[in-house]
C-alpha positions as CSV (number, residue, x, y, z in Angstrom):
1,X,-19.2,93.5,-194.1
2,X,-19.4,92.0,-197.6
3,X,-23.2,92.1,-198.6
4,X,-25.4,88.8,-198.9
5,X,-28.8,87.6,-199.8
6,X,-31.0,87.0,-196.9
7,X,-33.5,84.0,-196.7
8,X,-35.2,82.2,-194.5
9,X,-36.9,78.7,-194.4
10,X,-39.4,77.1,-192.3
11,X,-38.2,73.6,-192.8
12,X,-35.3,71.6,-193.4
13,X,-36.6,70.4,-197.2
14,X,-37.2,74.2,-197.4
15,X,-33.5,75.6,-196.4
16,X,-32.0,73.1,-198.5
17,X,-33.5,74.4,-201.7
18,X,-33.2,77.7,-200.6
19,X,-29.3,76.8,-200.1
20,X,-28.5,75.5,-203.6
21,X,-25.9,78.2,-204.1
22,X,-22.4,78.5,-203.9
23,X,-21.1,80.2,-200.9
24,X,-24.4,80.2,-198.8
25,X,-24.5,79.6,-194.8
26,X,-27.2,78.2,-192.9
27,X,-27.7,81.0,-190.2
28,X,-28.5,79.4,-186.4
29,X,-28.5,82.1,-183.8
30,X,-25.7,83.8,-185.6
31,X,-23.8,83.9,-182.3
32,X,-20.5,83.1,-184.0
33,X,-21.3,83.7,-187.6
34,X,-22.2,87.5,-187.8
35,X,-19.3,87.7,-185.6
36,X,-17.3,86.2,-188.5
37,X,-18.5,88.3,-191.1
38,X,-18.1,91.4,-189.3
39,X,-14.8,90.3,-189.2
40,X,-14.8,89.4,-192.5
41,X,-13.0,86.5,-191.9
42,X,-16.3,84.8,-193.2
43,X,-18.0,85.9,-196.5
44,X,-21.1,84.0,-197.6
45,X,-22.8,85.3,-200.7
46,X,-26.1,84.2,-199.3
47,X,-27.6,83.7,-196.1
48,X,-30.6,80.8,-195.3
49,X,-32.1,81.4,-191.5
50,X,-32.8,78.4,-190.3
51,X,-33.0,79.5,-186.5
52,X,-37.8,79.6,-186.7
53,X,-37.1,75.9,-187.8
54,X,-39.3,73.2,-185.7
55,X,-37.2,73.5,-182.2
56,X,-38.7,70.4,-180.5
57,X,-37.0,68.0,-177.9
58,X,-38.9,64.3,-178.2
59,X,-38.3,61.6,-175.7
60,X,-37.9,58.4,-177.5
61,X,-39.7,55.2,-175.8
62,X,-36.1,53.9,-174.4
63,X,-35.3,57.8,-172.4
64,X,-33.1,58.6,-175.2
65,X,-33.7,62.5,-176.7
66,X,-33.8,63.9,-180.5
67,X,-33.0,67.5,-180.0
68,X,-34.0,69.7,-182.6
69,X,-31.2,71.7,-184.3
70,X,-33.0,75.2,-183.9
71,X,-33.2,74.3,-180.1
72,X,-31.8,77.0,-178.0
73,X,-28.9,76.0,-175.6
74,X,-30.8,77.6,-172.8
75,X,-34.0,75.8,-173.2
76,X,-32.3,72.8,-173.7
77,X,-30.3,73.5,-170.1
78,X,-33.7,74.0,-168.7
79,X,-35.4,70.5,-170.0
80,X,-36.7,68.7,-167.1
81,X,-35.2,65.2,-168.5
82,X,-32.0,66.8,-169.6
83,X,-31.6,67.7,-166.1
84,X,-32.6,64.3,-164.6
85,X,-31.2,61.7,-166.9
86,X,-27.9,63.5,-168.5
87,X,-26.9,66.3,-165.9
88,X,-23.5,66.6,-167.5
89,X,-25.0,68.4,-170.5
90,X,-27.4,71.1,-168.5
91,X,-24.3,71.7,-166.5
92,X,-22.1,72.1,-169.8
93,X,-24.8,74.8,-171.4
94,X,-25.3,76.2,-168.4
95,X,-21.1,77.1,-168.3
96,X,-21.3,78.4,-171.7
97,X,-20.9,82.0,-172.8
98,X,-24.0,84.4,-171.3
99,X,-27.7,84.0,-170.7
100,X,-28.1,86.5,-173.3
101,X,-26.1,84.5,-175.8
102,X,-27.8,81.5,-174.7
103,X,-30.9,82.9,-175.8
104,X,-30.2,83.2,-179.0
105,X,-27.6,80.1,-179.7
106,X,-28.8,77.0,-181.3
107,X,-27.4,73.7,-180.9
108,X,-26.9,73.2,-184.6
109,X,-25.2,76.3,-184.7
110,X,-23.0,75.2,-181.4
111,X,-21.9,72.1,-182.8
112,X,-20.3,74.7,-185.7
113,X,-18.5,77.3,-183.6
114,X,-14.9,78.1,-184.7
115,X,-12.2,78.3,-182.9
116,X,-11.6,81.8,-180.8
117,X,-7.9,81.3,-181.4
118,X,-6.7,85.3,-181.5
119,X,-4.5,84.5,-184.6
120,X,-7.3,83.2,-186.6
121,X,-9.3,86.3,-185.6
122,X,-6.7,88.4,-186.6
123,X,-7.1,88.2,-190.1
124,X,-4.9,91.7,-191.0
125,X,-2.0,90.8,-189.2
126,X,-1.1,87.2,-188.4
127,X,-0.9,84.1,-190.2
128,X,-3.3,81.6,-189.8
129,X,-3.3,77.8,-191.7
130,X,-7.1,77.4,-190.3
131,X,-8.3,80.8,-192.2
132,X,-5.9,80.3,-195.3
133,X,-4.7,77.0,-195.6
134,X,-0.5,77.4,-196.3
135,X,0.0,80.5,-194.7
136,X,1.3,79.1,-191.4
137,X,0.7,79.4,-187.8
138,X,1.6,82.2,-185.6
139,X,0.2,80.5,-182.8
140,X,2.8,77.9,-182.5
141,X,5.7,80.4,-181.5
142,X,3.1,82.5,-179.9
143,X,0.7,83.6,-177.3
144,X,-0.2,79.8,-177.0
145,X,-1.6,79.8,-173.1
146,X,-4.8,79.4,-174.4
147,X,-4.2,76.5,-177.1
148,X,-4.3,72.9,-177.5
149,X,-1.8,70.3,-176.3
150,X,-3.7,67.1,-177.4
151,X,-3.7,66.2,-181.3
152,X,-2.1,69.5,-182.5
153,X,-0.2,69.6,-185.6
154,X,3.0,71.5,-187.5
155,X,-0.3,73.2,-188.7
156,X,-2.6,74.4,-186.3
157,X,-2.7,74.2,-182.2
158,X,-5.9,75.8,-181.9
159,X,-8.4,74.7,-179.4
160,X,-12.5,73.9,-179.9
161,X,-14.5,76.5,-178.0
162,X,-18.0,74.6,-177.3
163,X,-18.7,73.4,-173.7
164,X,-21.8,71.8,-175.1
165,X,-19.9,69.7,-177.6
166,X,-17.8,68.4,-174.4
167,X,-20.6,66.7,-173.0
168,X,-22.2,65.3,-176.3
169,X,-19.1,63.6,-176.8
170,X,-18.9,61.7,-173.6
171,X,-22.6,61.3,-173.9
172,X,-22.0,59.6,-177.3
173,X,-24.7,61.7,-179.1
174,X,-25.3,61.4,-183.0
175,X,-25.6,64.5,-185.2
176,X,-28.0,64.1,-187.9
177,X,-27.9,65.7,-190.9
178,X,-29.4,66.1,-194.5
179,X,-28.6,67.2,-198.0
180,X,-28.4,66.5,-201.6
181,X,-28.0,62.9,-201.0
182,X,-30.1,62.6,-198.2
183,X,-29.9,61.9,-194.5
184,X,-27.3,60.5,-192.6
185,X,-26.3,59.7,-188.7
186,X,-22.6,61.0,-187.5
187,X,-21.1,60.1,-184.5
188,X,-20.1,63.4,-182.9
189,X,-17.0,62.1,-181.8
190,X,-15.8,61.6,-185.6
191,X,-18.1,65.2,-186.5
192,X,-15.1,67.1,-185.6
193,X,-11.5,67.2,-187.6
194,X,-8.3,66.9,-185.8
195,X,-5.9,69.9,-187.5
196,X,-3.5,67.6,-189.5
197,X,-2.1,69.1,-192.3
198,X,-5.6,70.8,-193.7
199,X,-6.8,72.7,-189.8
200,X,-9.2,74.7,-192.6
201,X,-11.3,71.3,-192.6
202,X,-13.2,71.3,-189.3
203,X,-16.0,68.8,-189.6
204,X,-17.2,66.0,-192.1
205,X,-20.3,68.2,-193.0
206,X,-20.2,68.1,-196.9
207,X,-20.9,70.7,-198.9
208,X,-25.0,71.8,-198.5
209,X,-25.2,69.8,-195.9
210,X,-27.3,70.6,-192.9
211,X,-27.5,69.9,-189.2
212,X,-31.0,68.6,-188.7
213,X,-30.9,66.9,-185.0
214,X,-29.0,65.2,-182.5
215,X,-29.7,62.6,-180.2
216,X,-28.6,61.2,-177.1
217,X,-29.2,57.7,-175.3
218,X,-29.7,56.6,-171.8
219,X,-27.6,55.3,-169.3
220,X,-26.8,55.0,-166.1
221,X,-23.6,56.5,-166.5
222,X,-25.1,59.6,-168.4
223,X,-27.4,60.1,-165.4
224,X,-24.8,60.2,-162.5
225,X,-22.5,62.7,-164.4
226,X,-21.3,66.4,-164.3
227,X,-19.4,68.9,-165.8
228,X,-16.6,71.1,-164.7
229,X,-14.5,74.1,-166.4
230,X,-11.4,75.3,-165.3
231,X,-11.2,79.2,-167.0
232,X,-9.6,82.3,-166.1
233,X,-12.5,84.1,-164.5
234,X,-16.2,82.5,-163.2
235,X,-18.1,83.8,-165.8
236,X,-18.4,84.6,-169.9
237,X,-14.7,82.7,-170.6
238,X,-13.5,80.0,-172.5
239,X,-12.4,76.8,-170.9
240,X,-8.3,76.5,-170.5
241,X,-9.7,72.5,-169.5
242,X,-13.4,71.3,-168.9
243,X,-14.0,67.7,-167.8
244,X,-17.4,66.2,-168.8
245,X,-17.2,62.6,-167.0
246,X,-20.2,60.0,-166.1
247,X,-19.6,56.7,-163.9
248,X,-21.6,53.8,-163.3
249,X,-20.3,51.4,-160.6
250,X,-21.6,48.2,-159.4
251,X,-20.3,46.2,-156.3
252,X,-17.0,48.0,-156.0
253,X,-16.1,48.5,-159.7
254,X,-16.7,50.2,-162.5
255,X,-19.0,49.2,-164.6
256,X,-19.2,52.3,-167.5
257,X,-17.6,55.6,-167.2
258,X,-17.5,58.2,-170.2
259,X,-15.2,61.5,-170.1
260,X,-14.7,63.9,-172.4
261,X,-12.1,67.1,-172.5
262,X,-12.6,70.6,-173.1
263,X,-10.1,73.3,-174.1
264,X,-7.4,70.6,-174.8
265,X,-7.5,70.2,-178.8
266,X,-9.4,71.0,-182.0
267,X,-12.4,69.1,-181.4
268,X,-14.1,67.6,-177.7
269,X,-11.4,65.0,-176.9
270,X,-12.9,61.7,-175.7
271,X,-10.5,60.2,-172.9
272,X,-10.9,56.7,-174.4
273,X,-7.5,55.5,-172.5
274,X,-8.7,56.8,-169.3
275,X,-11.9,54.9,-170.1
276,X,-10.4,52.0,-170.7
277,X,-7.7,52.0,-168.1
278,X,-10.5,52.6,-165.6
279,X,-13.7,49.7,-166.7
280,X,-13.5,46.6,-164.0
281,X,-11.3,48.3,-161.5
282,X,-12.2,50.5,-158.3
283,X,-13.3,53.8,-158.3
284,X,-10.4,54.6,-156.0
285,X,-8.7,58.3,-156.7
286,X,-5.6,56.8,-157.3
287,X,-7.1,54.8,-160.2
288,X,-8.3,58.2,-161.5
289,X,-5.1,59.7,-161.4
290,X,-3.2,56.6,-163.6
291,X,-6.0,56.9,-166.2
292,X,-5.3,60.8,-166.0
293,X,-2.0,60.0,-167.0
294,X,-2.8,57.7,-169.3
295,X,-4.9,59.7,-171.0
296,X,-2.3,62.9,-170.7
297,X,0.8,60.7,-171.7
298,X,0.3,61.9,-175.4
299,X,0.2,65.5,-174.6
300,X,2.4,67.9,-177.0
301,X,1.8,71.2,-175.1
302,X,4.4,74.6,-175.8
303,X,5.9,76.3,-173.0
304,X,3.2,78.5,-172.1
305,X,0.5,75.7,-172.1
306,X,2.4,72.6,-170.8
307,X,0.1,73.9,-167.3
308,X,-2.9,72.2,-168.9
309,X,-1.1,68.8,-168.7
310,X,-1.2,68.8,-165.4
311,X,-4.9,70.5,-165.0
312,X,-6.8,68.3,-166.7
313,X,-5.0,64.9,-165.0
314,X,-6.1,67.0,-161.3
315,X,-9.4,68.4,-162.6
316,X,-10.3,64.3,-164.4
317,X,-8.8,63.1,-161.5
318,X,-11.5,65.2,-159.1
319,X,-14.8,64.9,-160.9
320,X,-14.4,61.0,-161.2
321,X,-13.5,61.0,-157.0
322,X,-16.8,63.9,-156.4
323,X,-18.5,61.1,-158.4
324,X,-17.6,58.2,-157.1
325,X,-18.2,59.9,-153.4
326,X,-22.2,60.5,-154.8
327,X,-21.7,64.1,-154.7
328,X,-22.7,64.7,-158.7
């Protein structure tokens, strides 16, 4: 491991003076960062621990939430009004990873994890466009099982890792963040970066910038919701699909209904076709399965993950039909 200065801050005014440095890090739970260094894939000069920041969760007067980005993603599973009011997301943390690694993972930190592609981890042997833009993609002739079939590029077919971030997207959270110019509110489904032809770009977090919060909203949707994840074994595996889906209906047909997809591209793919295919009709499981397909029809998978087309249509298909039965 390369070394680094250590530093920590007790607020967010504090960590960004303590980051004005080239090549410094803000340090969550370090879940996936140290990982990254002992890899040396990753190679910050500095290092400002932000993870004894203010961790609070405050309900806002409309039910809405501002989570704290030094929150941990188990005590945000455990909230009593996460629970309640937006299931989908306790149910996302709760699928992530270990309780161990819960413990110590942040949600600032989650909203940053890289991708567990085994190309880009393997930085002495394979190439990898994501790790060093230009040098190509090993991935795409491959071991690709595991990789993305929505949005991929000639570049990078690499998949997002986060359950959490699955759920934030259909929930239609905000990230907010702070830096040299000052604050500002990001929708988390434009946080993330599709690959295109620079996959080494993964968010729009500018240079210095840091995660400070992120909020949700209510809605009756976000209440009646729930998460599934479709992975190899029951326990401490990534997603090869994960379905985060809410639905509201009133007399007969949908009124709202928010999905997002897991495991399927480079970021937490919000099924806006299937959403809109889906508002005003009935919640009838052939109606789920058309805005599956809908949704799916774009799909660019290789022959080892063209599965995952039809895995995510059946696994959309069944949590919209377990929700429209009332069995969230």
């Amino acid at each position: 491991m390369t070394p680094f200065h250590y530093q920590r801050a007790t607020d967010a005014a504090e960590a960004l003076t303590l980051a004005d440095a080239s090549r410094c890090r803000f340090l969550g739970g370090g879940t996936n960062l140290v990982d990254l260094m002992r890899q040396n894939i990753e190679a910050p000069a500095a290092l400002v621990d932000v993870s004894r920041m203010p961790a609070s969760i405050e309900e806002e007067g409309n039910g809405g939430l501002v989570i704290g980005a030094a929150v941990r993603n188990s005590t945000l599973a455990a909230h009593p009004v996460v629970r309640a009011r937006y299931p989908m997301l306790s149910r996302a943390l709760l699928a992530g990873a270990s309780a161990q690694i819960r413990n110590m993972a942040t949600v600032g930190g989650n909203l940053l994890q890289r991708t567990r592609c085994a190309y880009f981890y393997d930085a002495a042997g394979s190439r990898c466009n994501k790790r060093q833009p230009g040098a190509g993609c090993d991935a795409i002739d491959g071991l690709s099982r595991n990789h993305a079939i929505l949005g991929v590029s000639d570049h990078c077919i690499a998949t997002h890792p986060s359950d959490m971030c699955v759920a934030l997207a259909a929930l239609d959270a905000t990230v907010h963040v702070s830096g040299a110019d000052g604050t500002r509110h990001v929708p988390l489904v434009d946080f993330h970066q599709l690959p295109g032809t620079r996959p080494d770009i993964e968010t729009v977090l500018r240079p210095g910038e840091l995660i400070t919060a992120v909020s949700i909203a209510p809605s009756a949707a976000a209440a009646h919701s729930r998460y599934r994840k479709v992975r190899d074994r029951s326990s401490y595996a990534f997603a090869l699909v994960s379905v985060a889906a809410g639905l509201d209906v009133a007399d007969g047909r949908i009124r709202d209904v928010r999905i997002a997809l897991g495991g399927v591209a480079a970021k937490p793919w919000r099924a806006m076709r299937a959403e809109d295919a889906l508002r005003g009709e009935a919640p009838t499981q052939d109606n789920f399965l058309r805005a599956a397909e809908a949704e799916l029809a774009a799909a660019k998978p290789t022959d080892a993950n063209a599965f995952k087309v039809e895995l995510a249509k059946r696994t959309m298909a069944a949590v919209l039909g377990e929700l429209a039965g009332g069995r969230a």
